[in-house]
C-alpha positions as CSV (number, residue, x, y, z in Angstrom):
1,X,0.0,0.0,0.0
2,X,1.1,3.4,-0.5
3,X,0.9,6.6,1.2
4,X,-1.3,8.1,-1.4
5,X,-3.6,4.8,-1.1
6,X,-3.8,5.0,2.8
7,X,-4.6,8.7,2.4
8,X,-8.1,7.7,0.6
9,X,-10.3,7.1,3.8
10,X,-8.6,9.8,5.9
11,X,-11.4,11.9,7.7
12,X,-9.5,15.3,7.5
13,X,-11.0,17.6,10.7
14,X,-11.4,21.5,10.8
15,X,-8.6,23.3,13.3
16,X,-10.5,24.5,16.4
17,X,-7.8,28.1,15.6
18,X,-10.5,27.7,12.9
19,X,-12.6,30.8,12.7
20,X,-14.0,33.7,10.3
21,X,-12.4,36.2,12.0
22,X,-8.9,35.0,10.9
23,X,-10.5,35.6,7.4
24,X,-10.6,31.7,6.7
25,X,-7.3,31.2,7.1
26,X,-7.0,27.6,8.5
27,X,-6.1,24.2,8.0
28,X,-7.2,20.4,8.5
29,X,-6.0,17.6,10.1
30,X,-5.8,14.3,9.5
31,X,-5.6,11.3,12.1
32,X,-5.1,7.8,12.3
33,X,-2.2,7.6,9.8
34,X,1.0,5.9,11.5
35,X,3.6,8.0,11.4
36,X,2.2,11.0,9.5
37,X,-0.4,14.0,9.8
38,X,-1.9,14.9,6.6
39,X,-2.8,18.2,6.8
40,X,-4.4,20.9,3.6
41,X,-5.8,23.8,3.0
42,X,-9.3,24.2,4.7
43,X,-9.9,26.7,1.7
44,X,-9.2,24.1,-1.2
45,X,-10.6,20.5,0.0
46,X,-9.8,18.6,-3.1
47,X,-6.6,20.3,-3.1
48,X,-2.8,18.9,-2.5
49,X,-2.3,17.3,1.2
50,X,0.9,18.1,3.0
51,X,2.4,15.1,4.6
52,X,3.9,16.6,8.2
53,X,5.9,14.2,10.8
54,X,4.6,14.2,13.9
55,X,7.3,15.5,15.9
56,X,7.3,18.5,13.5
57,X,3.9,18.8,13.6
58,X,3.7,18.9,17.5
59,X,6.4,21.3,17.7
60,X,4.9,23.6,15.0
61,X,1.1,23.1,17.4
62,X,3.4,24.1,20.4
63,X,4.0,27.4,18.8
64,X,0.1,28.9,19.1
């Protein structure tokens, strides 16, 4: 299987920084996919998915 394949049945979920006062701006999140965290573009939902490691994705979280 590849990582595109396994990305098929991820249920990508809005950020809860998610609001329209930050004009839109905001991403989703992806779960339950070992050792990545698909994340896109809340904006475009058929558009590319960014594959983040974890530990990169928890430090960037730690930042807000």
């Amino acid at each position: 299987m590849t990582l595109a394949n396994s990305l098929t049945n991820v249920v990508l979920r809005t950020s809860s920084f998610s609001s329209s006062s930050n004009g839109g701006n905001c991403v989703e999140v992806g779960a339950g996919c070992p050792g990545v965290v698909p994340v896109r573009d809340s904006k475009r939902p058929g558009g590319p998915v960014v594959i983040v490691a974890p530990g990169a994705w928890a430090r960037f979280v730690r930042q807000f």
